[in-house]
N, C-alpha and C positions, 0 to 999 in steps of 0.2 A: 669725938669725931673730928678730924683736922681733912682741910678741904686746900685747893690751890683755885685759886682765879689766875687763869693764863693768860687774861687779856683785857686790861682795863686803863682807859687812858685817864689818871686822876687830875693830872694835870691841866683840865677842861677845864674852862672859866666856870660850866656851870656846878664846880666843887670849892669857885673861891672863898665862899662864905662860912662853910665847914667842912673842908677838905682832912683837917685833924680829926674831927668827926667823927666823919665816913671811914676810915682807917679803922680809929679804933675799935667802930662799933663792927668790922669786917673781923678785926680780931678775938673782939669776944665772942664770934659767929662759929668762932672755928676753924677762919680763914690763915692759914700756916702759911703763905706765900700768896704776893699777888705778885703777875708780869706785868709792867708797866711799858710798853711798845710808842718809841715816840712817830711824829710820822716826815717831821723834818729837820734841819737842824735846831731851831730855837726849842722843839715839843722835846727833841731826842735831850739836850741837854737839860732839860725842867726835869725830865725821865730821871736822869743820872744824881739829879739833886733830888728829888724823893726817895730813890733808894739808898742815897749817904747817910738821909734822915732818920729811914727807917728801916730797923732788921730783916722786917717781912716783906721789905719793897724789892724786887728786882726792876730792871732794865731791858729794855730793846731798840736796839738804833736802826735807823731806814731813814729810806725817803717815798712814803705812800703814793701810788701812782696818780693819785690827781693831786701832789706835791709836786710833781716833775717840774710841771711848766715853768713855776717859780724857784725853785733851786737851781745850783751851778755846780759847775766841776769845782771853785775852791770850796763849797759847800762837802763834795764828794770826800777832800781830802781831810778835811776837820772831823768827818761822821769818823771816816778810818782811825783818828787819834781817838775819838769819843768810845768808841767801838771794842777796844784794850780793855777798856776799864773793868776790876776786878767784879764788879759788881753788873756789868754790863752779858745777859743770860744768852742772847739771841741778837740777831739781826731783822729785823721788821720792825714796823710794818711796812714791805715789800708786795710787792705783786702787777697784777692789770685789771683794770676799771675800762669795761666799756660801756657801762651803765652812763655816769656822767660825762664820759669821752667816747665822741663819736666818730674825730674826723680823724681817717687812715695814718696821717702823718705823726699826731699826736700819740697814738695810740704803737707807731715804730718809735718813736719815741720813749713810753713808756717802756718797751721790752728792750731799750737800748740801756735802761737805768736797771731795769731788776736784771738783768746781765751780770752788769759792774757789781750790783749788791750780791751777785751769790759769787762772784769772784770775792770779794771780803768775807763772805763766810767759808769760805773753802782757805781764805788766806788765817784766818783767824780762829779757827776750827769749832765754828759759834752754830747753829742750827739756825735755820730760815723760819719768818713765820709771815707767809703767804695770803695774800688779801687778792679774793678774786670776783668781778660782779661782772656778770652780762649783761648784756643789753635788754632789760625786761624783765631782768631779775630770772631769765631763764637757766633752767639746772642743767642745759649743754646749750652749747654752742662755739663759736671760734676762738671766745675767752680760753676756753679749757683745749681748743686745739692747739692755740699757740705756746698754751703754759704748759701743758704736758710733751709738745715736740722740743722746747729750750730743755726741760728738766730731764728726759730720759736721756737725750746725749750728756749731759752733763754731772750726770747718775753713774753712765756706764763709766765714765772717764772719773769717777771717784771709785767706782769700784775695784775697776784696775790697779789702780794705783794705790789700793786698800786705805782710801782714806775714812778715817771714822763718818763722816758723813754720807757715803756710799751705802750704808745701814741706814741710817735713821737722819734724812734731811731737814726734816721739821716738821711741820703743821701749818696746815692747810685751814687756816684760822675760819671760823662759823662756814663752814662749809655746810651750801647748799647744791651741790651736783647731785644725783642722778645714782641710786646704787652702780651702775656701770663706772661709772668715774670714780666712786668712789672706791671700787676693788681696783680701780687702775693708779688711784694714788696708793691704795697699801701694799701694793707692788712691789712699787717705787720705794715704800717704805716711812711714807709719810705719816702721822697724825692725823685727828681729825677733829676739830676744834666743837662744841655743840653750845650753842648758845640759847637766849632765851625762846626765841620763836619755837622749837621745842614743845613749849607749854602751851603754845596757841590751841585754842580748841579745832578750828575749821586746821590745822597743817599735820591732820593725818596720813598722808603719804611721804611728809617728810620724816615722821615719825618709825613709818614702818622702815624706811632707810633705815634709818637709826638703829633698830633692833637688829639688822642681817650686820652690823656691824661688831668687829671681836672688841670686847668691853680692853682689851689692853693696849686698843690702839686710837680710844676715845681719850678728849682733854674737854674740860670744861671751862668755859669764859663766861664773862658776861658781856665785855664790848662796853664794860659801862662808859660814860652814861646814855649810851643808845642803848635799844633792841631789850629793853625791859622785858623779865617772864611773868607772865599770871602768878602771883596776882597782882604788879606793880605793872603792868601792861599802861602805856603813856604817861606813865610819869618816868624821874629819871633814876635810873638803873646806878647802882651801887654795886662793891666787890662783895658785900654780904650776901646779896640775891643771889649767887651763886650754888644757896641750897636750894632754890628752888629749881633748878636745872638738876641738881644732884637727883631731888628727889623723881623727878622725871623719868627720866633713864630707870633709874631703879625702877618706874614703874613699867618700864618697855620691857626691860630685862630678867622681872621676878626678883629681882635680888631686891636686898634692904640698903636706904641711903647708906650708912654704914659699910658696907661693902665697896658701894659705889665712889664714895670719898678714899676709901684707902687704895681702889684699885687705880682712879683717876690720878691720886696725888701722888703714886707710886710712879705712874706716865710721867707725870711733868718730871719730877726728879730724874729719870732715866733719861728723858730727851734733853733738858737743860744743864741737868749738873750744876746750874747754882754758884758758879762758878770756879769751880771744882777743874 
């Protein structure tokens, strides 16, 4: 059984101690691919040096929206060289945090910078991967007003012009919206990233989301080393956990983990290409 982690930042101080480790023990797991997403330029370049290291390492370059404040436009133009790079899957982590950002300015702000970054994906024909938190951890709100009014114009204007992106933009990383939003991203034609809360015993309604969702447009992450699944629930999350997400869904869905890793790791491959 070979499995993809699509989102795991290894590069986190807390993997300095055994980062070679956690790798390999994700490898013997089963783990065929991990996405490594940095979030600004010193994490995007750490990204780009564990996947030179390692085969089953990929890349993602961004600048994460509670990154904004401290980055710059010559910051902007280095992610664009870093961004090339053969090994480099995606663009992200990208999006808007209004969870940690509250004040109006900042928050224009932030949609001024994932602008510019999906103009780099559309320049680089790279897939976006989307980080989005409201304020309250609520599963609608003006987060997803603003990010689905930039995206659909920006959709139709790939469409037209038949760009490969105009299909399939990205993933909508640990998304937690609202079934509604969530048929409105697979519209669009997004992904939809499932992380470990999944496993939470009380996140039965995010759950039942979960199932009205078509298994070929789910990707699984872990966010390590955040958002640990049962049974690593507060401590810190590794790319191996990622079976226990697996097996999750498989339980939503009647299918066997087996399925569920070939169907998931057949996703990633399609949306990434790996640099293909």
């Amino acid at each position: 059984m070979q499995l993809t982690d699509t989102h795991c930042h290894l590069y986190w101080n807390k993997f300095d101690e055994d980062r070679e480790v956690v790798i390999q023990r994700a490898i013997e797991a089963g783990i065929k691919r991990m996405l490594v997403p940095g979030t600004n330029l010193e994490t995007c370049k750490q990204s780009i040096e564990l996947a030179e290291k390692y085969e089953q390492v990929y890349a993602a370059v961004g600048i994460h929206p509670t990154d904004v404040e401290t980055s710059s436009m010559q910051d902007m133009d280095k992610l664009y060289k870093l961004a090339d790079h053969a090994k480099v899957a995606a663009i992200g982590e990208i999006g808007l945090d209004y969870y940690w950002v509250k004040e109006p300015e900042k928050q224009k702000a932030q949609r001024g910078v994932l602008h510019s970054m999906v103009q780099m994906a559309e320049a680089l024909n790279k897939p976006v991967i989307i980080h989005l938190r409201e304020s309250g951890d609520a599963t609608q709100g003006p987060i997803f007003d603003d990010f689905f009014a930039m995206m659909e114009e920006q959709i139709e204007k790939w469409q037209l012009a038949e760009h490969p992106l105009g299909k399939q933009p990205g993933v909508l990383h640990s998304f937690n919206g609202n079934l509604t939003l969530a048929i409105k991203a697979l519209e669009l034609g997004f992904y939809l990233g499932v992380t470990g809360p999944v496993t939470y015993p009380k996140n039965e309604k995010h759950r039942q989301m979960i199932k009205e969702l078509p298994l070929e447009r789910v990707l699984i992450e872990t966010d390590s080393p955040f958002l640990s699944p049962a049974p690593h629930r507060g401590k810190r999350n590794e790319p191996a956990y990622v079976l226990h997400i697996a097996d999750k869904i498989a339980e939503i869905h009647s299918k066997s983990p087996a399925e569920i890793a070939a169907i998931t790791t057949a996703n990633a491959d399609r949306l990434f290409a790996w640099g293909d």
